[in-house]
N, C-alpha and C positions, 0 to 999 in steps of 0.2 A: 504494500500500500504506500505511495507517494505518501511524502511528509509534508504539509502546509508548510505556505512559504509566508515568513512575516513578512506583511506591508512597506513599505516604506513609507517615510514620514517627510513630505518635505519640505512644512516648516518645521523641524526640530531638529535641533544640531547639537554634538557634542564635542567639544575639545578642552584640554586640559587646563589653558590660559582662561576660560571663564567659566567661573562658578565652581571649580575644579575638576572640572568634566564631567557634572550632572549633565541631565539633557535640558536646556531651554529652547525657548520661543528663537529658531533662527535672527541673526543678525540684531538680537536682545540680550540683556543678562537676565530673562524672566525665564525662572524657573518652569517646569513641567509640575512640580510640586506646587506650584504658588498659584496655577491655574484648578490644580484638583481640590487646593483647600479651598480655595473662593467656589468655584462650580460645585462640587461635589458634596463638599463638607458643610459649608454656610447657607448654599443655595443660591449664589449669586447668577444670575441669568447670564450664558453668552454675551448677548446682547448688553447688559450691563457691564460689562467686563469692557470690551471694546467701546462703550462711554467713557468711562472710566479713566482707561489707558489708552488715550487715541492714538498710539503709535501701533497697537495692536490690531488686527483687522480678525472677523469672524472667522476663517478660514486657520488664521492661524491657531485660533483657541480649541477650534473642534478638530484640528490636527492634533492640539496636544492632549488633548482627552481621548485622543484615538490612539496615541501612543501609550498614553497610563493604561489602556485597557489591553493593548499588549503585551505591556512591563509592568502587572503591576505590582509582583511581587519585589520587584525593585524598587520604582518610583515611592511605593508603601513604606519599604525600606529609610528610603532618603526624609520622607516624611515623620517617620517617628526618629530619628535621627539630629533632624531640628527640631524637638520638643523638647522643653526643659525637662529637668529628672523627675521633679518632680509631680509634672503634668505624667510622664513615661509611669512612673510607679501607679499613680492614681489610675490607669486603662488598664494593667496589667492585673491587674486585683479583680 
């Protein structure tokens, strides 16, 4: 059985010089993380997001929400990572 091929992503980029090689928003320092907590986590609408951040356009945000849903045991990763300890301790329980 052929093994699925992941998508590519083409706004989202990774290199080492920003943000330490997390994935962001191509040619942004905005995190893929920073789009899952606004969208995903708070509920902030797409649409609100690219208000918001007018350098952002919609296409870029649902590229990166389509990457979290590929990664997202990583992106996941990256996100309890930037939570203090003691935000980390209180989920864990």
């Amino acid at each position: 059985m052929p093994r699925p091929t992941i998508p590519s992503h083409p706004y989202v980029s990774r290199r080492k010089s920003v943000c330490g090689g997390e994935p962001v928003i191509r040619g942004t320092r905005f995190p893929v993380r920073s789009v899952v907590e606004y969208v995903l986590r708070q509920g902030m609408a797409p649409e609100e997001m690219v208000r918001e951040w007018s350098h952002l356009s919609l296409a870029q945000v649902y590229d990166a929400l389509s990457y979290y849903h590929d990664h997202k045991g990583e992106v996941d990763a990256l996100i309890r990572r930037q939570q203090p300890a003691a935000v980390r301790r209180k989920l864990s329980v």
